[in-house]
N, C-alpha and C positions, 0 to 999 in steps of 0.2 A: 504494500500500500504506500500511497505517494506520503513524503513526509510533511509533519505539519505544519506550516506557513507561524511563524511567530508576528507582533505584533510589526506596522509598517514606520519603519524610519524616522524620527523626529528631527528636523533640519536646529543645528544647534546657532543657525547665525540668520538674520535677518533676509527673507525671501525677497530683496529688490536690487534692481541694479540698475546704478543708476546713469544710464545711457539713451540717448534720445538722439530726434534725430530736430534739427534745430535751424531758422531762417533766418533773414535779415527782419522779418516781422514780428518774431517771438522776442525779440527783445525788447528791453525794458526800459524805462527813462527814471530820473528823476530834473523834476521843474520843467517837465513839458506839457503833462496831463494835473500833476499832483495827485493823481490816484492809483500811482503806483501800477494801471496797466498797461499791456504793451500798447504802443502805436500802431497803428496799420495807414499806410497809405492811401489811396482811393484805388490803387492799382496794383498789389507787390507780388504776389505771384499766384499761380493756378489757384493753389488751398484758400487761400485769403480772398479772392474772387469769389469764388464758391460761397464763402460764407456770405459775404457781403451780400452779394447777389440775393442770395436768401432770405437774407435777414432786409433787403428792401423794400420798399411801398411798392403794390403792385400798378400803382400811379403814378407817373414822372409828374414836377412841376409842369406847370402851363407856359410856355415861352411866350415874351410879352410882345404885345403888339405895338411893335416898331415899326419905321418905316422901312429901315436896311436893318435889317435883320442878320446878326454875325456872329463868329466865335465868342464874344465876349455876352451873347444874349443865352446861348449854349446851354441847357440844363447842368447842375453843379452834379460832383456825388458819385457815389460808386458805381450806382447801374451807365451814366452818361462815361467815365470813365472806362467800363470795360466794354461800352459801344464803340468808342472810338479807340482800345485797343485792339480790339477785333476785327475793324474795318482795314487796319492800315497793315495787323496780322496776314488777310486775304489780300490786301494790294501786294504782299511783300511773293507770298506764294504765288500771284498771278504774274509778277514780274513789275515795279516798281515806272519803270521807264514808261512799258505798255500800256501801263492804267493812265500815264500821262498822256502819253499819245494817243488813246486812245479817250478821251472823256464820257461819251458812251456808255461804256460797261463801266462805269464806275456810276452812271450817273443810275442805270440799271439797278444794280446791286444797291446803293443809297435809295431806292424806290420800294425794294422788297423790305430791308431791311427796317425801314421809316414807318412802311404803312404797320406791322406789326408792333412797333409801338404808338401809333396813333401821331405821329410826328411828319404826315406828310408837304405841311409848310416850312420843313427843314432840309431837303431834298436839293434845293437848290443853293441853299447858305453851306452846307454839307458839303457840295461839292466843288463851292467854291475855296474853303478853305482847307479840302483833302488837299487839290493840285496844288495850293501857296506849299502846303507843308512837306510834297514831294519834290516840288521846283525850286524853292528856295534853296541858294546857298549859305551851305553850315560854316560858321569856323574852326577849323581843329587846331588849331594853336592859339596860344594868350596874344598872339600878334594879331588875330584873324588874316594872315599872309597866304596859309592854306586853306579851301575851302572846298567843299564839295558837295553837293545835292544828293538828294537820297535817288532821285534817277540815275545818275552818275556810277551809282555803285555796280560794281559788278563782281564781287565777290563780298558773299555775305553769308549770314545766318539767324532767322527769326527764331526767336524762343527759343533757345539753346537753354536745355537743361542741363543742370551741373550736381554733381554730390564728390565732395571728398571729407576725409574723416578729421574729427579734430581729439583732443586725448587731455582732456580736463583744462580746457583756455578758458583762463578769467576773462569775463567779457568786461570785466572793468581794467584789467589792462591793456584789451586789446584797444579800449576806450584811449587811455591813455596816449599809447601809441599814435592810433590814427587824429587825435585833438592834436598833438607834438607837430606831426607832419606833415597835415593838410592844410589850405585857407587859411595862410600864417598864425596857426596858433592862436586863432579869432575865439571868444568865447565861445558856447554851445550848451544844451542841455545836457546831463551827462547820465550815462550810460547806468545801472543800477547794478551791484554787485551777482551774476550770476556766473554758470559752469556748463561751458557747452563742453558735452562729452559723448562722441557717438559720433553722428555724421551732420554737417552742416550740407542744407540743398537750397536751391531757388531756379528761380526762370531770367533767360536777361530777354529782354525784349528784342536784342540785335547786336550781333557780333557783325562787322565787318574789316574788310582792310581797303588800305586807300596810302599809295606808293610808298609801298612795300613795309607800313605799319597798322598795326592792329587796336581796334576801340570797340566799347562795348557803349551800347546808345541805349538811352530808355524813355519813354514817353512818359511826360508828366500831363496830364490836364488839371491841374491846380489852377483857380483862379486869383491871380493875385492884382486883381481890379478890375477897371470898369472899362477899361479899352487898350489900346497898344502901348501908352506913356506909361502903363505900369510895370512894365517890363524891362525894367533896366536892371545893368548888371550886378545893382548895390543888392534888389529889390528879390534880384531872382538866388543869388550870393546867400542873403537871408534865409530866403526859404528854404537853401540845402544845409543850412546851419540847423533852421527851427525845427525842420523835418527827419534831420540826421544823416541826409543822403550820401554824405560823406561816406559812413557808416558801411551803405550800402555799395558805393561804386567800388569801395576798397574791395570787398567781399567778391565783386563780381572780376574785379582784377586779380584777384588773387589767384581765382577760377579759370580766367583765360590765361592768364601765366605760364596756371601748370597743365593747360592742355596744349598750348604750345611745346611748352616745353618736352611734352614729352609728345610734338609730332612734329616740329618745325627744326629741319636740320642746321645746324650751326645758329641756333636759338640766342639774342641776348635781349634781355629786356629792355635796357637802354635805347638797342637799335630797332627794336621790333613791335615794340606797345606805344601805342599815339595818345592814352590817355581812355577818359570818359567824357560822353558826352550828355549831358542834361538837357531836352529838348522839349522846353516848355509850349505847347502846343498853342494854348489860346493867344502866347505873343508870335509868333510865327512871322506878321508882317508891321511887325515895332523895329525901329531903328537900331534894335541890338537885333535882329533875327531870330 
């Protein structure tokens, strides 16, 4: 007969471990909220979409009746937010240049996409401010010397997923660090004592390269006024201060780094990373771009 099974096991040390897997969103502030919870953007990556999305009014504002009706009249917010990530998401897989030259199937696409949310007097403001925002020339240098339009591009990558692991980083030192070494060591909210341990992931909205260096672009829809003079470089400066985007471009550099690095032959980062770029959507045709 089989022998008798005695009693099962009693674990002598605390059944958790603590590893997770950890965003640019999950973190934490102190003197940005005062409530101690995390931040989230209007747009930070798939998860935080998701939620937001959900958790919005199944009613968008009513857009006001102007006469020129523009990016600046634009519904605010997360659901208007991950419209126009989505929109420029599809320009990007349809081919960038094409949608420009092509107005049509953009204007197309902005009709389907409109009448589903009852937003069909935006169709035309819509598309007039997609093609500003595909035509316009960017600056990639603090000189604005180099510039390039997102039609221009020809080597690229939308929503580039990333995870790499991280093994008990203070995120208040990493706090530290990135305060020291970005935006001259300008004030900022600061980061709140935790421990990413496990894997850090996110979305960037666009990897490209542009003579024979490498950026990673993100679309912001933040409103920071009531027309294109609100858009300057002090104004936009701030809001990656108040927002912590710093935070976040470092995170996404870090990412493109090490996927360089480990596919780009004769790799240096000095010669091969162009920076971040911060692309505030609704100033798009303000005298900073």
């Amino acid at each position: 007969s089989p022998e008798t099974l005695g009693p099962a096991l009693i674990s002598s040390r605390e059944a958790r471990e603590d590893w997770w897997i950890a965003s640019y969103s999950s973190i934490e502030y102190t003197g940005l909220t005062g409530t101690g919870i995390p931040f989230v953007d209007e747009v930070e990556d798939a998860e935080a979409q998701n939620l937001l999305e959900e958790g919005r009014q199944t009613t968008e504002p009513v857009a006001p009746a102007v006469a020129a009706r523009n990016q600046h009249h634009f519904p605010k917010g997360a659901g208007p937010g991950t419209f126009l990530h989505e929109l420029l998401e599809w320009a990007t897989a349809q081919g960038l240049a094409e949608v420009s030259n092509d107005p049509s199937r953009l204007r197309d696409q902005l009709a389907r996409r409109c009448r589903t949310r009852g937003w069909g007097e935006w169709v035309e403001p819509l598309e007039h401010w997609l093609l500003a925002i595909l035509r316009q020339p960017l600056p990639l240098d603090r000189d604005g010397h180099d510039t390039a339009s997102l039609t221009a591009l020809t080597t690229l990558r939308p929503e580039l997923e990333f995870w790499f692991e991280s093994r008990n980083v203070s995120t208040r030192r990493l706090d530290n660090l990135v305060s020291q070494h970005t935006l001259n060591g300008a004030d900022r909210p600061r980061v709140d004592e935790q421990r990413f341990n496990g894997m850090v992931k996110g979305f960037i909205d666009l990897v490209f390269e542009h003579n024979g260096r490498y950026y990673v672009l993100d679309y912001k829809s933040n409103a920071l006024g009531e027309d294109n003079s609100a858009y300057t470089r002090q104004a936009m400066g701030e809001a990656i201060l108040e927002k912590r985007y710093d935070l976040q471009y470092v995170l996404y550099l870090l990412a493109l780094h090490r996927l360089l690095k480990a596919r780009l032959p004769d790799y240096d980062y000095d010669t091969h990373i162009g920076g971040a770029v911060y692309l505030f959507l609704r100033g798009i045709e303000s005298p900073s771009s």
